[in-house]
TITOR-685714 format. One record per residue (C-alpha): residue in one letter; x negated, y negated, z negated. Coordinates in steps of 0.2 Angstrom, whole numbers, plus 5000, padded with zeros to 4 digits. Example, Ala and Ser with C-alpha at 12.3 -4.5 7.8 and 13.67 -1.06 7.14 Angstrom:
(A,(4938,5022,4961))
(S,(4932,5005,4964))
This chain:
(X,(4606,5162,4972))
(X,(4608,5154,4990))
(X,(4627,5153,4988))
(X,(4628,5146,4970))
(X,(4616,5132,4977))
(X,(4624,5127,4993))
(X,(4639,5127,4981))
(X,(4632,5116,4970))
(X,(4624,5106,4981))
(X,(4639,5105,4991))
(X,(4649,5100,4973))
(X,(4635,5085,4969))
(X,(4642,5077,4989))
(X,(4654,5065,4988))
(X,(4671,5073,4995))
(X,(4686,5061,5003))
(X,(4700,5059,4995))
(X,(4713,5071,5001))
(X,(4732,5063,5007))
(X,(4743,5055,4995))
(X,(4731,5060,4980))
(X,(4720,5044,4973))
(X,(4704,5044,4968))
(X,(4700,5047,4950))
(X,(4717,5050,4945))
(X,(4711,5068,4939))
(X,(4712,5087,4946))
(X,(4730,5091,4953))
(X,(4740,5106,4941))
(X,(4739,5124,4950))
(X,(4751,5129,4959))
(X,(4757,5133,4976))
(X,(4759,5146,4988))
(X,(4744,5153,4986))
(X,(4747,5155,4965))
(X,(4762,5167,4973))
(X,(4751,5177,4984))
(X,(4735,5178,4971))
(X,(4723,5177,4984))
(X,(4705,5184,4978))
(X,(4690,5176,4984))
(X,(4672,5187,4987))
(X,(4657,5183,4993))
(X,(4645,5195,5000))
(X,(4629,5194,5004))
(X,(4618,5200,5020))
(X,(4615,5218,5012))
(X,(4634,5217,5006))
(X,(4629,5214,4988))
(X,(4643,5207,4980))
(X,(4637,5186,4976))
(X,(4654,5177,4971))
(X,(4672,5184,4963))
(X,(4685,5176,4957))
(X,(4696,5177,4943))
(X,(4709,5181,4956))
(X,(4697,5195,4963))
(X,(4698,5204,4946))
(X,(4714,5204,4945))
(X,(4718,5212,4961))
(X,(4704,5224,4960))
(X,(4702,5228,4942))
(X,(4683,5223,4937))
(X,(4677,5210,4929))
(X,(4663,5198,4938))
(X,(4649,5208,4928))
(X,(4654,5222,4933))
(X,(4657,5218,4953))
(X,(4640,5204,4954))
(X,(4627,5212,4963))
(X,(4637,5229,4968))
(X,(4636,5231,4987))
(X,(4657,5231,4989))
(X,(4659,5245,5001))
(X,(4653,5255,4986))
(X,(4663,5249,4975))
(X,(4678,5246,4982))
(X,(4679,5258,4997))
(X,(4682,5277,4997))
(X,(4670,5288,5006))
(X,(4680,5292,5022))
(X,(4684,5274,5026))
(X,(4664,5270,5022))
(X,(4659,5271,5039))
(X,(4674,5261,5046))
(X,(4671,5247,5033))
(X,(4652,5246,5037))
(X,(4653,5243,5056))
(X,(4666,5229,5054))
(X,(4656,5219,5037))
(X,(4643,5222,5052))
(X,(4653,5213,5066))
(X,(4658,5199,5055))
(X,(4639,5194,5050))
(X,(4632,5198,5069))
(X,(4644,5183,5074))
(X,(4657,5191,5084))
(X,(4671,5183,5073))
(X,(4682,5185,5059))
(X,(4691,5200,5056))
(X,(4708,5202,5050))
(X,(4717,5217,5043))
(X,(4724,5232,5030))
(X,(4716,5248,5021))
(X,(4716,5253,5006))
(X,(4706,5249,4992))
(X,(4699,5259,4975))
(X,(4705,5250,4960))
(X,(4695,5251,4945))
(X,(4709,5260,4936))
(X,(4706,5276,4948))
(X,(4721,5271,4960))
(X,(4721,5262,4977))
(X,(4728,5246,4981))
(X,(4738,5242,4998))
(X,(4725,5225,5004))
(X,(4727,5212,5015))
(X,(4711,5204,5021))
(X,(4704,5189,5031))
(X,(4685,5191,5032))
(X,(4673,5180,5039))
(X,(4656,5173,5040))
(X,(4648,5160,5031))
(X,(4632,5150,5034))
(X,(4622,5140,5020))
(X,(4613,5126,5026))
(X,(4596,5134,5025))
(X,(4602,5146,5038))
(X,(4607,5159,5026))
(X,(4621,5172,5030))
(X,(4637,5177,5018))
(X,(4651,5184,5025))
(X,(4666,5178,5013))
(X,(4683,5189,5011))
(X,(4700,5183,5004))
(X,(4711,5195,5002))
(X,(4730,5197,4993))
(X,(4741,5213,4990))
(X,(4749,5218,5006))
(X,(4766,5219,4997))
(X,(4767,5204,4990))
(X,(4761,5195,5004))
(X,(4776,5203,5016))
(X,(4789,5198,5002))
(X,(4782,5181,5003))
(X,(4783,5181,5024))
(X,(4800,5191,5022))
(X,(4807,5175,5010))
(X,(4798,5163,5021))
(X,(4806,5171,5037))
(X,(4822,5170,5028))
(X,(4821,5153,5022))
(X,(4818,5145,5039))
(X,(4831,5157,5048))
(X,(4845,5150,5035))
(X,(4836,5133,5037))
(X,(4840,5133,5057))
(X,(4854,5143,5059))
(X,(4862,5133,5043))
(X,(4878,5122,5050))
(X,(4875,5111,5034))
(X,(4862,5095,5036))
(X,(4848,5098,5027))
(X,(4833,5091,5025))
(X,(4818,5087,5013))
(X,(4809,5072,5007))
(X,(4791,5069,4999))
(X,(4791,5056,4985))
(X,(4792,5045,4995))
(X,(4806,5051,5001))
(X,(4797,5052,5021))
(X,(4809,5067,5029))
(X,(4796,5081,5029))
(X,(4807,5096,5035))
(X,(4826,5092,5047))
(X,(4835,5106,5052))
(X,(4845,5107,5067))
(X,(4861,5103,5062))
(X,(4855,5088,5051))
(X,(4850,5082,5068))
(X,(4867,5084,5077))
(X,(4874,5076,5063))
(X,(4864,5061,5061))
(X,(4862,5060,5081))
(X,(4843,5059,5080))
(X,(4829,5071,5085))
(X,(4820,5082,5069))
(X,(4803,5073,5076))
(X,(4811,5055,5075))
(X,(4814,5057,5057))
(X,(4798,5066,5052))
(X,(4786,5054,5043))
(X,(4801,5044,5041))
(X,(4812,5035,5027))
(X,(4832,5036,5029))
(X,(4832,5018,5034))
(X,(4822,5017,5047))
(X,(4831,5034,5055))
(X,(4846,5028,5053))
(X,(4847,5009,5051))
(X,(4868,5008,5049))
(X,(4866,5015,5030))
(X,(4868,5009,5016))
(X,(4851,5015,5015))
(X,(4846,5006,4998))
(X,(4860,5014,4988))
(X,(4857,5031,4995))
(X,(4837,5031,4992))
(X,(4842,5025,4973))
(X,(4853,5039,4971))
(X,(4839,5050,4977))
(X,(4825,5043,4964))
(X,(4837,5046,4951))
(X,(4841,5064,4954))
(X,(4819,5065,4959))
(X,(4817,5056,4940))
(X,(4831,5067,4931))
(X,(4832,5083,4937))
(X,(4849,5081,4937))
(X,(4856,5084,4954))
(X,(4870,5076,4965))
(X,(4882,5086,4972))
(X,(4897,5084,4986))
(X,(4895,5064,4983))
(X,(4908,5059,4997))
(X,(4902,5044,5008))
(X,(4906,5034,5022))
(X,(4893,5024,5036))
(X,(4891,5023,5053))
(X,(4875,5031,5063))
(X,(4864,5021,5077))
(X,(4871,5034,5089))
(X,(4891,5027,5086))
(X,(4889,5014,5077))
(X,(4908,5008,5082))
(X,(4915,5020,5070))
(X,(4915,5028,5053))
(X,(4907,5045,5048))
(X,(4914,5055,5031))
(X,(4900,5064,5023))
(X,(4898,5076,5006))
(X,(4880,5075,5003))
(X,(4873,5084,4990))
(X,(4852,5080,4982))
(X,(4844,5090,4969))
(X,(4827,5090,4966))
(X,(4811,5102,4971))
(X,(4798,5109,4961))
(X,(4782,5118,4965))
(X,(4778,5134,4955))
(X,(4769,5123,4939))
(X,(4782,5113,4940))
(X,(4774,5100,4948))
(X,(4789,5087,4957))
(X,(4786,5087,4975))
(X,(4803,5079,4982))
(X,(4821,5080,4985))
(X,(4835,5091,4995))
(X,(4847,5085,5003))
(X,(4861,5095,5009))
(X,(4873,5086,5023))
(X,(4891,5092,5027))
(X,(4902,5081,5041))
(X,(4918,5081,5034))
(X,(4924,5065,5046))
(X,(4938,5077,5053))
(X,(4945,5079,5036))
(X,(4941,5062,5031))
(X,(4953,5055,5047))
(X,(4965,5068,5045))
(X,(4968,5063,5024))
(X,(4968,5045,5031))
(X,(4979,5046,5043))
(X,(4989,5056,5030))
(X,(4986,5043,5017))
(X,(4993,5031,5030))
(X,(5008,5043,5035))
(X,(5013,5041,5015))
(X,(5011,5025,5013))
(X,(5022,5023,5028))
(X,(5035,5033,5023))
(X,(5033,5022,5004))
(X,(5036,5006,5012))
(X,(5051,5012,5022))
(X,(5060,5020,5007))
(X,(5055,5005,4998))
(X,(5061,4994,5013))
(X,(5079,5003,5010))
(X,(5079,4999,4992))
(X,(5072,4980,4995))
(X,(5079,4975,5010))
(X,(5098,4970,5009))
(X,(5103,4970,4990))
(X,(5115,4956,4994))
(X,(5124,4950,5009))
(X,(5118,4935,5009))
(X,(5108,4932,5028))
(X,(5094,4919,5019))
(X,(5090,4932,5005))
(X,(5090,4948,5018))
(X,(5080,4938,5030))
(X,(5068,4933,5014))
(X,(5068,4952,5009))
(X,(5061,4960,5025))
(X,(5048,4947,5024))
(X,(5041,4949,5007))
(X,(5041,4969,5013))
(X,(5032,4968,5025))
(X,(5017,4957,5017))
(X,(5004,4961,5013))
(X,(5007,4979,5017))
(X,(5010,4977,5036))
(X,(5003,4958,5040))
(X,(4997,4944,5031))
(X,(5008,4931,5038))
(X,(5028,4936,5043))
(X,(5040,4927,5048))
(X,(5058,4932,5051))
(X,(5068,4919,5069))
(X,(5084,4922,5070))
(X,(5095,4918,5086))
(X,(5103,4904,5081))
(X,(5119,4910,5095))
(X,(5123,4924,5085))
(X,(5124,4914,5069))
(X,(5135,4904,5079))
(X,(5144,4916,5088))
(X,(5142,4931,5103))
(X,(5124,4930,5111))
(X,(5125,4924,5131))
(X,(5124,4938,5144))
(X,(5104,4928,5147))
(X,(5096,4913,5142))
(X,(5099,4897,5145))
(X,(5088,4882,5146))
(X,(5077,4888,5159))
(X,(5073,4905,5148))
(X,(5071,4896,5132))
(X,(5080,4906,5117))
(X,(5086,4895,5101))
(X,(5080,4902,5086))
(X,(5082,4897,5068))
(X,(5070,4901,5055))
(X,(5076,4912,5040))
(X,(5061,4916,5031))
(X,(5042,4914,5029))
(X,(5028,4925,5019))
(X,(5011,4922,5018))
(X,(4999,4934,5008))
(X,(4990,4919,5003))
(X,(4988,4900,5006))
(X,(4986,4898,5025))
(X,(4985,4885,5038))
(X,(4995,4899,5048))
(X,(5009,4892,5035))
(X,(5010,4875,5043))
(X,(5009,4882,5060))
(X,(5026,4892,5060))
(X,(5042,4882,5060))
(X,(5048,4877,5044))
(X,(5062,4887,5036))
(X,(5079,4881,5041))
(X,(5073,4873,5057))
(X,(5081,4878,5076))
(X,(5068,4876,5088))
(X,(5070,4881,5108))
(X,(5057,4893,5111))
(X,(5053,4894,5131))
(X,(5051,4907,5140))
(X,(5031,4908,5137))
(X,(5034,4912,5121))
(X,(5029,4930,5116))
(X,(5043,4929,5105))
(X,(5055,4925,5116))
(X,(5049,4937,5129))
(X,(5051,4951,5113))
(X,(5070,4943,5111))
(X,(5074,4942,5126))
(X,(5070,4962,5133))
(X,(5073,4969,5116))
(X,(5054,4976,5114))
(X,(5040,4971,5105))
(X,(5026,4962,5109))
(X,(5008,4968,5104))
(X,(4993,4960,5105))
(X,(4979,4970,5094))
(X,(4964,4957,5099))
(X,(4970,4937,5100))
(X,(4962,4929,5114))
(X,(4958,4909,5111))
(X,(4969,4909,5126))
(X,(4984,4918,5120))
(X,(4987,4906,5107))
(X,(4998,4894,5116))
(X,(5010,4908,5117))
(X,(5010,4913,5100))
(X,(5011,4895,5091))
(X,(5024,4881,5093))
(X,(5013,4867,5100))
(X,(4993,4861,5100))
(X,(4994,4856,5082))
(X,(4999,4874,5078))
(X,(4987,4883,5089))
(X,(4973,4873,5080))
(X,(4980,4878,5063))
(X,(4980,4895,5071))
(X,(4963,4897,5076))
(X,(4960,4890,5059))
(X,(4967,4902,5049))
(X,(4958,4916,5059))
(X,(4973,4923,5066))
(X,(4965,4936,5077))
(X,(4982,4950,5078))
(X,(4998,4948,5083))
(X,(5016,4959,5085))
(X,(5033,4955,5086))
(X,(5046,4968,5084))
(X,(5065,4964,5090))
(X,(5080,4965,5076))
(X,(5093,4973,5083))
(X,(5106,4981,5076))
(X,(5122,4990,5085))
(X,(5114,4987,5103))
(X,(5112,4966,5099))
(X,(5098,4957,5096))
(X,(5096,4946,5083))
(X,(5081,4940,5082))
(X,(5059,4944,5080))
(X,(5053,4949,5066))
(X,(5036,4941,5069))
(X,(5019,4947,5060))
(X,(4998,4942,5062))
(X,(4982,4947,5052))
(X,(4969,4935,5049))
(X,(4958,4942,5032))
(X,(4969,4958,5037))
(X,(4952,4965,5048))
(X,(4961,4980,5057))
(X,(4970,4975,5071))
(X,(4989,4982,5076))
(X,(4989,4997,5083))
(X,(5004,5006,5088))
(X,(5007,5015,5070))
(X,(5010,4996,5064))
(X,(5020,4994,5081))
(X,(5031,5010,5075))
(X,(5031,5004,5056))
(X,(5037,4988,5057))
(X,(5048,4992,5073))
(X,(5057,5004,5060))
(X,(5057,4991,5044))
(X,(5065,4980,5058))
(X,(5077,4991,5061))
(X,(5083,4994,5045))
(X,(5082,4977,5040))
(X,(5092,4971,5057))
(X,(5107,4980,5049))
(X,(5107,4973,5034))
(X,(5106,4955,5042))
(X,(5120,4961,5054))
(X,(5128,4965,5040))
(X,(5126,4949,5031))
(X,(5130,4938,5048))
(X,(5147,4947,5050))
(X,(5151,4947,5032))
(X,(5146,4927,5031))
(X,(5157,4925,5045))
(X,(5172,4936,5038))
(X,(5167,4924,5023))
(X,(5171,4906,5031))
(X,(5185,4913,5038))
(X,(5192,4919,5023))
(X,(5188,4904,5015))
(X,(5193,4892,5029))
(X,(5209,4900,5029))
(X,(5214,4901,5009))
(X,(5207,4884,5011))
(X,(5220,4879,5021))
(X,(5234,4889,5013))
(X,(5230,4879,4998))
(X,(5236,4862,4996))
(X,(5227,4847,5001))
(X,(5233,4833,4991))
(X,(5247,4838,4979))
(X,(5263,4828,4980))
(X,(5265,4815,4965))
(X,(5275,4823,4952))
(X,(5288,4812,4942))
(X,(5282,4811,4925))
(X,(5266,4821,4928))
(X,(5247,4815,4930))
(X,(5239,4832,4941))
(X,(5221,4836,4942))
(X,(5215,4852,4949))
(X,(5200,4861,4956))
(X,(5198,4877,4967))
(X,(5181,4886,4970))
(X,(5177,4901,4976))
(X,(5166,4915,4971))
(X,(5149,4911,4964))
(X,(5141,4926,4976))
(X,(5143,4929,4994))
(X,(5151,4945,4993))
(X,(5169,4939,4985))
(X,(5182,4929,4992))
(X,(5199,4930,4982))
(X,(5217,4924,4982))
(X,(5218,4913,4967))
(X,(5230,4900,4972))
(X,(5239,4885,4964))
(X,(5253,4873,4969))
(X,(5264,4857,4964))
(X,(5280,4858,4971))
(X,(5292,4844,4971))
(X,(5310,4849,4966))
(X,(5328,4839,4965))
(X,(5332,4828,4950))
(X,(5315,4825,4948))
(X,(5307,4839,4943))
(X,(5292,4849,4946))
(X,(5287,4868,4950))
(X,(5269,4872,4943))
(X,(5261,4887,4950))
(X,(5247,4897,4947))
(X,(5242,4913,4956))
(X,(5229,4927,4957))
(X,(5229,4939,4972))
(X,(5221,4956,4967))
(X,(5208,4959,4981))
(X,(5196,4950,4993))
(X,(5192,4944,5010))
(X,(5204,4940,5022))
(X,(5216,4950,5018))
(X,(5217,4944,5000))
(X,(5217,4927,5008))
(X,(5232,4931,5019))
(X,(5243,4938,5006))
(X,(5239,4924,4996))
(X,(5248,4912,5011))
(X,(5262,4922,5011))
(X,(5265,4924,4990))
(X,(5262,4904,4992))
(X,(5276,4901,5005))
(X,(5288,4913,4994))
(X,(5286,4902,4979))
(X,(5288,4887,4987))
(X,(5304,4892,4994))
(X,(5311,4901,4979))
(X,(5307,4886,4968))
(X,(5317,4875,4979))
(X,(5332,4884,4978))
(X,(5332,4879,4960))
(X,(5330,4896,4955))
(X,(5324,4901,4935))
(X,(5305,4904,4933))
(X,(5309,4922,4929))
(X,(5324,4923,4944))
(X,(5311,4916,4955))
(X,(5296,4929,4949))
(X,(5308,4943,4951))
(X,(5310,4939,4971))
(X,(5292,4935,4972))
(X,(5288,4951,4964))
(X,(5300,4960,4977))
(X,(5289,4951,4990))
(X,(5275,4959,4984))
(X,(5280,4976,4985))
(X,(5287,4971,5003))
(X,(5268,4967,5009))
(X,(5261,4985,5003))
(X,(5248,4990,4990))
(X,(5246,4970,4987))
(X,(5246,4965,4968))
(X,(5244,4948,4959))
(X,(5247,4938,4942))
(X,(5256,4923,4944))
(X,(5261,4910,4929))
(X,(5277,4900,4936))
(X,(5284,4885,4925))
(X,(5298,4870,4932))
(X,(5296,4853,4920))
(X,(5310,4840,4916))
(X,(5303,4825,4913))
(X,(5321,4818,4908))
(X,(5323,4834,4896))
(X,(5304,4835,4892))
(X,(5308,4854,4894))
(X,(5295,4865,4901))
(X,(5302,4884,4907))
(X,(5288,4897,4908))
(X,(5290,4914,4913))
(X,(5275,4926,4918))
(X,(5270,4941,4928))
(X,(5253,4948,4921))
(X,(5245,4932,4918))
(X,(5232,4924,4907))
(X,(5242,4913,4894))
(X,(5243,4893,4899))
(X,(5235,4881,4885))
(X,(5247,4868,4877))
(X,(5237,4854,4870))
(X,(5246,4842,4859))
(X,(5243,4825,4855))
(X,(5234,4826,4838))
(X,(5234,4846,4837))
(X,(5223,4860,4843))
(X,(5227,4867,4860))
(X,(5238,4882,4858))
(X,(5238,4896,4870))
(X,(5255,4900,4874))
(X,(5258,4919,4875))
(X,(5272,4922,4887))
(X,(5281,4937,4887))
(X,(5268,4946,4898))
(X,(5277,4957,4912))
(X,(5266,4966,4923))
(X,(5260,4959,4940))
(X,(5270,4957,4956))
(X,(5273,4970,4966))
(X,(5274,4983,4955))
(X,(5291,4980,4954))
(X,(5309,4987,4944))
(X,(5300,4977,4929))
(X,(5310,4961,4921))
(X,(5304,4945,4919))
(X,(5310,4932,4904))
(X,(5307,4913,4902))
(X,(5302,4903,4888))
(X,(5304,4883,4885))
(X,(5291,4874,4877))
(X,(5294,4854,4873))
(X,(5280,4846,4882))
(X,(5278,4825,4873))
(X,(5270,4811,4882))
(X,(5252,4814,4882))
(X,(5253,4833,4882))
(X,(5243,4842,4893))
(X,(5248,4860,4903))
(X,(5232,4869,4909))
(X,(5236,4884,4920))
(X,(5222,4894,4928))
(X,(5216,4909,4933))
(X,(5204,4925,4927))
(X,(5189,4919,4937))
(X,(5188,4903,4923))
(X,(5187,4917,4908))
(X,(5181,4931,4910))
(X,(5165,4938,4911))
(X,(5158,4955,4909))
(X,(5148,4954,4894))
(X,(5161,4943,4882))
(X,(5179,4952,4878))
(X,(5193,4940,4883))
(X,(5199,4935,4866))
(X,(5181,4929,4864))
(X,(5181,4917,4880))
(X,(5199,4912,4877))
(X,(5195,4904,4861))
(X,(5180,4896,4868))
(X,(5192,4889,4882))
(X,(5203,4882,4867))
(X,(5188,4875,4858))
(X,(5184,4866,4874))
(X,(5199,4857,4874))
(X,(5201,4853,4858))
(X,(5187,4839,4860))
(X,(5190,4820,4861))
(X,(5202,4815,4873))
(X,(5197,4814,4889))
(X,(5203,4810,4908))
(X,(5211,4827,4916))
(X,(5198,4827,4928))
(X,(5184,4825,4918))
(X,(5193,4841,4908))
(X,(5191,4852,4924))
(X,(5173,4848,4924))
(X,(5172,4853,4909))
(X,(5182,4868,4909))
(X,(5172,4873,4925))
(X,(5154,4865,4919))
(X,(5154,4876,4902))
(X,(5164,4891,4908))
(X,(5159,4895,4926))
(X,(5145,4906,4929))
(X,(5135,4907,4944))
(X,(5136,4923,4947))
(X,(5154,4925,4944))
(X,(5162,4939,4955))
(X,(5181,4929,4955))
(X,(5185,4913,4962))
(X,(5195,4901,4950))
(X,(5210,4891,4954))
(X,(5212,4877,4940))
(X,(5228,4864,4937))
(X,(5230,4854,4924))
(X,(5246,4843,4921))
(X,(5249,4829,4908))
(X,(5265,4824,4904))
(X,(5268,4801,4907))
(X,(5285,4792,4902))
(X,(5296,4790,4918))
């Protein structure tokens, strides 16, 4: 046959390789489109003798290829009525005037007809034979193919999720247009194309890895969230949930990957700037709990600093106004606009030359009126300047030396925010970024204007309390004698200090009074209270005893007026030990109103703790009082103090009085190296009370 030798001559030419298969690597497995739609292949000859069929041909029409070879087809295949029809267009076809395309029906072997779609055409053999050749499919299967096909690209267009689909190569092959919008490029720009050289601002290595393993697994990825920029806007960040599986052909065969594209950069800003909200709100509830455990100004100052690094800067440091530590801030400022300031506090994230560029804690320096933090002082608003400028340096550092350590550092934000608290301002809070890359913005402007806030009241609270403090202290101070009077018969040592933390300030109190014939008034007192008021009352108690005990009164005659003193002054309440020595008599009369018991130390014997008939304190009141007389030899020693000495919270008293009695009972020592001593081993640092401390020791006249 004409057709099996132009077939095989055509088989024994050498063919070209088709695209992206390579030579010698072997027939390709079946599979395809047009395994779905079976398409038959028949060959007809000039007389329309049937020359060629394909296995495809039987199955669509029934006969075997011995039974069809050689048939004239419109006999075999056609009923009568359509015979005519079939004739003239099989004549058509092989006169030249093109291929035909169409529908009828067709008798299939088993007696039924079959619903066909054909493409006929002719065929010429290179020894100028004719053969017209058909191809034909079921017409039903080959409208649910179109119909899924149609179906496929209408969901693929009208989709509002990118997709797209790479070869093996992972070349785009297929864009839709909402994969376009998304990545900013045309469909035509990415066609032939690889991820990276579409969109150059991905991490385009990561992603194509990701893909070859989902191509080499099977195992697809889905809703991986990820963040980039695109060429289009490549100044900000874009959210995505991609999604890759892989595709197959109908054998099979791997033939490349999807990908499936949603924008979610809404959602992503919206759960960041969330994200931020919540760590705002963190920092300032942690700020409340931080910021202002004490009311000490150094440690507040300290504490808004070590908040607000790393979180809000990478280097803060807190100037206060060095007037208001002094007193009232001037209506404006003086020195030609320069402010004084006083540094309180410095934090750096990490080792910075920005650290040797601010002032040195403790220091007062006269910022002038160039100064951003000046300017932020002096209006009461804060100073931002998201991008630093070479040429704003000079008004953010101190000097030259500074702005070079400055530039150095890589300071390239800056933002001061005013303390103020009760409508004065106190100071700057004052913050940059170096590593930090994001600038300040005004979310940072309203955060750390808010920890400023919050952290002003607290150091207001600190500046007012330190002043109430030295006031306090100056005045009991001053209430409390200087340089006790010699005392016949009597060596005096004595030691007052106040409370180990800021927050205390008591009335504990002593005195040496000088009485007729010699003798001598030993006092020791103990305000309940503090501050200022604790301070006063301690004065006035003080002058009482002094005056009482100079008119010669009994210990017990003289706590009995003092006591009626108290009561006089209002809710005010204190212990107080009162004794008169004789040095002619060697007598000691002790009476006490709800006081710690005095030590006696012998000469030669272990101190004992004299335990006075313990009334209850002054101002109570309508409660007697009693004396007792102790024989006090030369050498002896009388140690009076107070409850700050003793007590602690976590040892009973009994505990810490016998640690007291141990103390003494070492070698014999000058009296005041014994108030070291006491005060050395006893005194905590911490202490809550302020201790007032006398010790006598009796000496021959």
């Amino acid at each position: 046959m004409a057709a099996e030798q132009a077939a095989g001559e055509a088989s024994e030419q050498p063919r070209p390789a088709l695209a992206g298969i390579v030579p010698g690597s072997g027939p390709l497995a079946a599979g395809g489109l047009l395994d779905v739609l079976g398409v038959a292949a028949v060959v007809l000859d000039e007389e329309g003798r049937i020359r060629l069929w394909s296995p495809q041909a039987e199955a669509l029409f029934g006969y075997t290829a011995e039974e069809a070879l050689g048939s004239f087809a419109a006999r075999l295949l056609v009923d009568e009525p359509d015979l005519g029809t079939v004739l003239d267009l099989f004549e058509r076809v092989m006169s030249g005037d093109g291929p035909w395309a169409g529908a009828f029906a067709v008798r299939h072997r088993n007696g039924g007809t079959v619903l066909v779609e054909f493409r006929n055409m002719r065929l010429q053999a290179d020894n100028g034979r004719l053969f017209a050749l058909g191809l034909a499919t079921e017409q039903a299967t080959l409208r649910r193919v179109e119909r899924d096909l149609a179906l496929s690209l209408r969901l693929v267009d009208q989709s509002p999720i990118g997709l797209a689909v790479h070869d093996t190569e992972l070349r785009y092959v297929l864009v839709n247009p909402a994969l376009e919008r998304i990545n900013g490029v045309p469909a035509d720009q990415h066609l032939g194309r690889r991820i990276g050289e579409v969109l150059p601002f991905l991490d385009a290595e990561s992603v194509e890895s990701r893909m070859r393993e989902v191509m080499a697994t099977g195992v697809p990825m889905l809703d991986r969230f990820t963040t980039g920029r695109i060429s289009e806007d490549a100044g900000s960040d874009h959210a995505w949930l991609v999604s890759v599986y892989r595709l197959e052909d109908q054998s099979a065969r791997v033939i490349g990957v999807a990908t499936s594209v949603v924008d979610v950069t809404q959602q992503h800003l919206a759960a960041v700037s969330a994200a931020h909200a919540r760590r705002r709100l963190s920092l300032i509830a942690d700020a409340s709990v931080r910021i202002g455990t004490t009311l000490d100004l150094d440690i507040t100052a300290r504490e808004l600093a070590d908040v607000a690094v790393p979180e809000v800067a990478d280097i803060a440091a807190v100037d206060i106004l060095d007037t208001i530590l002094a007193g009232p801030r001037p209506d404006g400022p003086a020195d030609g606009g320069a402010l004084r300031f006083r540094a309180l506090a410095l934090k750096s994230a990490y080792r910075s030359p920005a650290e040797e560029a601010a002032d040195p804690v403790g220091d007062v320096a006269f910022y002038g009126p160039s100064r951003l933090v000046t300017r932020c002082a002096d209006t009461g608003r804060p100073v931002l300047l998201s991008h630093v400028r070479p040429e704003d340096l000079p008004r953010i550092a101190r000097d030259e030396g500074a702005v070079r350590l400055l530039a150095e550092a890589g300071v390239h934000s800056y933002l001061a925010v005013p303390l103020i608290a009760r409508g004065q301002v106190l100071g700057a809070l004052d913050l940059k970024r170096a590593r930090n890359p994001e600038p300040f913005g005004e979310d940072d402007v309203l955060l750390a204007s808010e920890l400023a806030a919050r952290a002003a009241v607290s150091i207001d609270n600190a500046r007012w309390y330190q002043r109430e403090r030295h006031t306090a202290l100056s005045l009991q101070r001053h209430l409390l004698p200087q340089h006790p009077p010699t005392a016949a018969g009597l060596d005096i040592a004595y030691r007052y200090q106040p409370a180990g933390v800021a927050d205390e300030t008591g009335g504990d109190w002593f005195d040496v009074i000088p009485l007729a014939a010699e003798r001598t008034a030993l006092v020791v007192g103990d305000v309940m209270g503090s501050g200022i008021n604790a301070a006063a009352t301690m004065g006035q108690l003080r002058t009482a005893a002094r005056t009482l005990a100079r008119l010669g009164l009994e210990p017990a005659a003289a706590l009995t007026h003092l006591d009626e003193v108290a009561a006089d002054l209002g809710d005010s309440m204190a212990t107080c030990v009162f004794a008169v020595y004789d040095p002619h008599t060697r007598l000691c009369r002790l009476s006490s109103a709800g006081h710690l018991p005095p030590v006696h130390l012998h000469t030669g014997r272990h101190p004992e703790l004299l335990h006075l008939p313990n009334a209850v304190p002054l101002g109570v009141g309508g409660i007697p009082f009693s004396t007792t007389t102790v024989v006090l030899e030369p050498g002896d020693e009388l140690v009076l103090y107070t409850d700050g000495l003793v007590e602690t919270r976590d040892q009973d008293i009994d505990t810490r009085l016998r640690t007291l009695s141990d103390l003494l009972a070492g070698p014999h020592r000058p009296i005041e190296e014994t108030c070291d001593l006491l005060l050395g081993a006893l005194r905590r640092p911490d202490t809550h009370d302020d201790v007032a401390l006398l010790i006598a020791r009796t000496r021959a006249l």
